[in-house]
C-alpha positions in Angstrom: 24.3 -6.9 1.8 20.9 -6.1 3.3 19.8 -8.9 6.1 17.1 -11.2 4.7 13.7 -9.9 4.6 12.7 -13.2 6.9 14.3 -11.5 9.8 12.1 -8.9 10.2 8.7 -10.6 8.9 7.7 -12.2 12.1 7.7 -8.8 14.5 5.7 -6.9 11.6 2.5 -9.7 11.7 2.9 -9.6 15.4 2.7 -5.6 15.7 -0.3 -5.5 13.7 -2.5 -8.3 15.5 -4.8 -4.9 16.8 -5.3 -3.7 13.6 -8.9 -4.9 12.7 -10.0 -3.3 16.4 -8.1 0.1 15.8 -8.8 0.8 12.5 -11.6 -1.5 11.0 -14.0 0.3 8.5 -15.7 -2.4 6.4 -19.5 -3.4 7.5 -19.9 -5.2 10.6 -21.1 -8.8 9.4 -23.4 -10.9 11.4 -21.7 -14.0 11.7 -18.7 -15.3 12.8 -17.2 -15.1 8.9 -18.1 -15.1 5.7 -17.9 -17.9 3.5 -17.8 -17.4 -0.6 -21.7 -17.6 -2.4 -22.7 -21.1 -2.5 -20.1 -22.5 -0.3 -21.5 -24.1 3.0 -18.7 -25.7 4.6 -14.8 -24.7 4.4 -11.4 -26.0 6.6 -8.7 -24.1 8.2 -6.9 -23.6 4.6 -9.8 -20.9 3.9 -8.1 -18.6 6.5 -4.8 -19.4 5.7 -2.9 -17.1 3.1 0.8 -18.2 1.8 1.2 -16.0 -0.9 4.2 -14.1 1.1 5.9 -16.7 1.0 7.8 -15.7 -1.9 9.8 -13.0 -0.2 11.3 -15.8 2.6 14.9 -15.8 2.4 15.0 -14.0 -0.7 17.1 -10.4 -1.1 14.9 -7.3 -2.7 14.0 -6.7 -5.8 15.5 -4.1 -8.6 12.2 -2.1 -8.2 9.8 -1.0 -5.8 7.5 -4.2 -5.4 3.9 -4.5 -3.2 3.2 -7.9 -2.3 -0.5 -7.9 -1.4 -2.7 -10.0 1.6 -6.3 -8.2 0.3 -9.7 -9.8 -0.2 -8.7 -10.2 -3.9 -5.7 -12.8 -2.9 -6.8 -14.1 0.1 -10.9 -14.4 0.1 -10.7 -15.4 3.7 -10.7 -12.1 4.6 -14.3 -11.4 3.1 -16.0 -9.7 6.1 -12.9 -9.3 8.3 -12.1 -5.7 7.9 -8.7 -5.7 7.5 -5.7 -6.5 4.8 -2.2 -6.3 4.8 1.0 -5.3 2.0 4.3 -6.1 1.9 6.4 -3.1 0.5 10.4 -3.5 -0.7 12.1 -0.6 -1.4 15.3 -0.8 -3.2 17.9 2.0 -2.8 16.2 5.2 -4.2 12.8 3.7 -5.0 9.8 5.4 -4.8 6.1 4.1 -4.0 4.0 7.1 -5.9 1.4 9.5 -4.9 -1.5 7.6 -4.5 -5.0 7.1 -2.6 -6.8 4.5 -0.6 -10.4 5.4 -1.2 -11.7 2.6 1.4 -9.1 2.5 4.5 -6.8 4.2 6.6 -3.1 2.4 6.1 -1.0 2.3 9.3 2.6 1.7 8.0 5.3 -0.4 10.2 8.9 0.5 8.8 10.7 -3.0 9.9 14.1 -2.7 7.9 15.4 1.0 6.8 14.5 4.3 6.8 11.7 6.0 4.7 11.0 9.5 3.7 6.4 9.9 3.9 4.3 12.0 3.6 0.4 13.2 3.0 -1.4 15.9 2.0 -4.9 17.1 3.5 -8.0 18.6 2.3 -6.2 22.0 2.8 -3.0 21.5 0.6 -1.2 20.9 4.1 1.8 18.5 3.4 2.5 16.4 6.9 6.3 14.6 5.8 8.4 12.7 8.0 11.5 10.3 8.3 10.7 6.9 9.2 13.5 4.7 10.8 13.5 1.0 11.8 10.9 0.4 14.2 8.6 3.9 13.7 5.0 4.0 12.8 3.2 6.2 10.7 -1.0 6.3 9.8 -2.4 7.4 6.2 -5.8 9.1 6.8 -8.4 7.2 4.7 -8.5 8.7 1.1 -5.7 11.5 1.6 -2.9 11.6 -1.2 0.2 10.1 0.4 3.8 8.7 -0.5 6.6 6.6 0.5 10.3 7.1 -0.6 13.7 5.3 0.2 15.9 8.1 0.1 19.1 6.2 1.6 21.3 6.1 -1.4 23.4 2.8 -0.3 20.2 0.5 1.8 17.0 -1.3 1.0 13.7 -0.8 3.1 10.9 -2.9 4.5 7.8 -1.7 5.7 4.2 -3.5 5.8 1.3 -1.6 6.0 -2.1 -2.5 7.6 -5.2 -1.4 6.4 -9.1 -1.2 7.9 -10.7 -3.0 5.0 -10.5 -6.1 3.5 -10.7 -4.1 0.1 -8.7 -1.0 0.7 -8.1 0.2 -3.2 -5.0 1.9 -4.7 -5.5 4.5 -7.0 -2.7 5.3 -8.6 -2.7 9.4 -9.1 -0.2 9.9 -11.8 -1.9 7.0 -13.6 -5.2 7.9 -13.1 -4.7 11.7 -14.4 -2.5 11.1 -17.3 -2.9 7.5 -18.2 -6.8 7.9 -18.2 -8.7 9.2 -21.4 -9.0 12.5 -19.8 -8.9 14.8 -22.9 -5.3 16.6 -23.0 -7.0 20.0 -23.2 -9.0 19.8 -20.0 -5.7 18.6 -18.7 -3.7 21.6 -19.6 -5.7 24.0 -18.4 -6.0 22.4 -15.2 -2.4 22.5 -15.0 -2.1 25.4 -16.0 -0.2 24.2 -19.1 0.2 23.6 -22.6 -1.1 20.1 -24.4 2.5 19.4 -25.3 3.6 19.1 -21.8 0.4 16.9 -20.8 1.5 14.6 -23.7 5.1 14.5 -23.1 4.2 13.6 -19.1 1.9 10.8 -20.5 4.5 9.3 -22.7 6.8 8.7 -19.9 4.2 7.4 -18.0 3.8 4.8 -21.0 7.6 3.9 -21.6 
């Protein structure tokens, strides 16, 4: 059985203390932070987050599962330029092709190995396999991936990002689970409307 993912939690956090420095993107604010409209006085439980909690002492789940630490979750980080996710990866799971629009993500593998990759404004694909204790950074915006190809162990990895508010678009999602009209999406693939709708019905199921 895969160790407990409360092993390797602790020398993830601690790896990414620099993050804000190396990579922040958000607007500079003017204070020392940023407290939510018509608030004028908070405590220390405005900065503190517990919702990863839930994976302490707990084995992975059945599917690939993001716990998120973003402005949405955890408003202390309103002005802080920076966020963090939690990714499991069961055997053979697969995060999708996706975008941030708003921040680089620097990616920590802390349990595992992980097959990644991106592809640049040139249809250049830059893949590589991640082991236990490798690093890899997701330009701001570029289509990227992460996959668990070990066919008998799980994976860990948290990812850092330079915005409180990175964003996830979701690429298969967005292109076939969108009201994009089937024809303009069979002849930008090159095509036929049957295959556009059979790709978005399995998206659906």
């Amino acid at each position: 059985m895969a160790p407990a993912i409360t092993t390797f939690l602790f020398i993830a956090f601690v790896s990414f203390t620099v993050v804000k420095v190396a990579f922040a993107s958000d607007p500079d604010i003017l204070t020392d932070y940023v407290l939510p409209p018509n608030t004028n006085a908070t405590d220390a439980s405005y900065f503190t987050y517990t919702g990863v909690r839930s994976i302490v002492n707990t084995t992975y789940p059945s599917k690939f599962t993001v716990i998120k630490a973003s402005l949405k979750e955890f408003p202390g980080l309103l002005g802080q330029s920076v966020s963090y996710a939690i990714l499991q990866f069961p055997v053979g799971s697969l995060n999708p092709l996706h975008i941030h629009p708003r921040a680089t993500e620097l990616l920590f593998v802390i349990a595992g190995s992980l097959q990644v990759g991106f592809v640049d404004t040139t249809n250049t694909l830059f893949s590589q396999k991640l082991e236990t204790g490798d690093m890899f950074v997701f330009p701001k915006g570029l289509v990227h991936y992460q996959y668990n190809a070990n066919g008998t162990e799980p994976a860990l990895a948290v990812s850092a990002f330079g915005s409180a508010s990175a964003g996830t678009q979701s690429i298969p999602n967005s292109v076939f689970n969108s009201t994009i009209y089937e024809g303009i999406l069979a002849e930008s693939f090159k095509t036929s409307a049957d295959v556009i709708e059979k790709i978005e019905s399995g998206l659906k199921s």
